[in-house]
C-alpha positions in Angstrom: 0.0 0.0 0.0 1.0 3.5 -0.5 3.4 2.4 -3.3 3.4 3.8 -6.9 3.9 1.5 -9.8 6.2 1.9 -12.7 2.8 2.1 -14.7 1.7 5.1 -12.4 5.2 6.3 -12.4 4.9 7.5 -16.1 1.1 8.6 -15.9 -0.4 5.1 -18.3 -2.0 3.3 -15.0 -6.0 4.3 -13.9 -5.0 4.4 -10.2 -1.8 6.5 -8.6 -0.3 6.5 -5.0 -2.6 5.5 -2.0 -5.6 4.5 -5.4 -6.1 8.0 -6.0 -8.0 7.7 -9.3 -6.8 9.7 -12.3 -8.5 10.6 -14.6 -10.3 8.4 -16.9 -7.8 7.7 -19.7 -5.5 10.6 -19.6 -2.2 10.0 -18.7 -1.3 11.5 -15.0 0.2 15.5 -15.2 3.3 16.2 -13.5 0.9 18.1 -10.7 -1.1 14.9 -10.2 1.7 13.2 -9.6 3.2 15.3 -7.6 -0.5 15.5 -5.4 -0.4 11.8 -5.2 3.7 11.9 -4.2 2.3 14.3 -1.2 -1.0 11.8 -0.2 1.7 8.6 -0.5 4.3 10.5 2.0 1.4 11.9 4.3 0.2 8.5 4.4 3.2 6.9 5.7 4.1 9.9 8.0 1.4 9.9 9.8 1.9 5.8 9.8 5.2 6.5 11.5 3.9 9.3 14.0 0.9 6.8 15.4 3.9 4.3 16.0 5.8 7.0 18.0 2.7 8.2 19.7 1.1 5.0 20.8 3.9 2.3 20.8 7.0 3.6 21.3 6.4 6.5 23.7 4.0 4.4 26.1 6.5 1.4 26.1 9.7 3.5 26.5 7.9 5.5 29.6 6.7 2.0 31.3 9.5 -0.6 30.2 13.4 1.6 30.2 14.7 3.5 32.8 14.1 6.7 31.2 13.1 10.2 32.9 10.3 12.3 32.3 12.8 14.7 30.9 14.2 12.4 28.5 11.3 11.0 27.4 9.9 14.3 26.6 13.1 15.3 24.8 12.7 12.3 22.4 9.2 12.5 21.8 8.2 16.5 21.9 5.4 17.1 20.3 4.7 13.7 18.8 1.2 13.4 20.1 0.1 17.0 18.6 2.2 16.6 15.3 0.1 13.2 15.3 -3.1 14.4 15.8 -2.3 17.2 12.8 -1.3 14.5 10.6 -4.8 12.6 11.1 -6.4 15.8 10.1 -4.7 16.1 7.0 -5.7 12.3 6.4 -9.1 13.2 6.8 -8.9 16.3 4.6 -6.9 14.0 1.9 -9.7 11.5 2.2 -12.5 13.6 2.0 -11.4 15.4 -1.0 -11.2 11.9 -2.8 -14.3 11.3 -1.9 -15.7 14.2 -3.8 -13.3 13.4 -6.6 -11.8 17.0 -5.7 -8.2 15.9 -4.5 -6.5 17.4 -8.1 -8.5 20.5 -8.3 -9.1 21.6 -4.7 -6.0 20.7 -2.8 -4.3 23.8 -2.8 -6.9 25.8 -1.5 -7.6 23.2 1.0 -4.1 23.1 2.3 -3.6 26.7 2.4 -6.9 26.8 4.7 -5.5 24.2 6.6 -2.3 25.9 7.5 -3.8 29.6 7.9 -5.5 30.0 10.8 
C-alpha cells in the first residue's frame, strides 16, 4: 500500500499513490503526480507518528529507565504533530471522496495551514 507503480510512475495506470483515481484515460500531469507523491508521504508519516505516539512513547515510559525529561526530549510534540497528521488524512480523504483531490487541494491546504 502506498506504493506507486512503474505504470503510475509514467502517468499510463488508472489508479496513482494511495488509489487516487486519475482521470479516466488521460495519462497523469506532473501536478497529479506530484499530489499523489504528497498523499503517499502523508500516508506513511502519519503511519510513522501513530507508531511514535502510541507504541513507542507508552513502552519506552513504562518498560526503560528513562526520565520524564528524557522521554519528553525524544518524543516532543509527537502526540500534537500526530493528531495534525490525522487531520490532513481526513482532509486528503474527504477530497477523494468528492473526486476534488486534483483540483481543490491547494486551497484546502492553504486553509489548513492559515489560521
Amino acid at each position: 500500500p502506498g506504493a506507486t507503480s512503474a505504470a503510475a510512475t509514467d502517468g499510463s495506470a488508472a489508479r496513482g499513490a494511495e488509489g487516487v483515481a486519475a482521470p479516466s484515460a488521460a495519462p497523469l500531469t506532473e501536478r497529479q503526480k506530484v499530489i499523489n507523491e504528497f498523499v503517499s508521504t502523508e500516508a506513511k508519516y502519519m503511519a510513522s507518528l501513530k507508531a511514535m505516539s502510541e507504541t513507542y512513547s507508552p513502552q519506552m515510559m513504562h518498560s526503560i529507565d528513562v526520565s520524564d525529561d528524557e522521554h519528553s526530549k525524544v518524543f516532543t510534540n509527537v502526540d500534537e504533530l500526530y493528531a495534525a497528521a490525522k487531520d490532513m488524512a481526513a482532509l486528503l480523504a474527504a477530497l477523494r471522496e468528492r473526486d476534488a483531490l486534483y483540483d481543490e487541494l491547494g486551497s484546502e491546504l492553504d486553509a489548513f495551514v492559515t489560521p
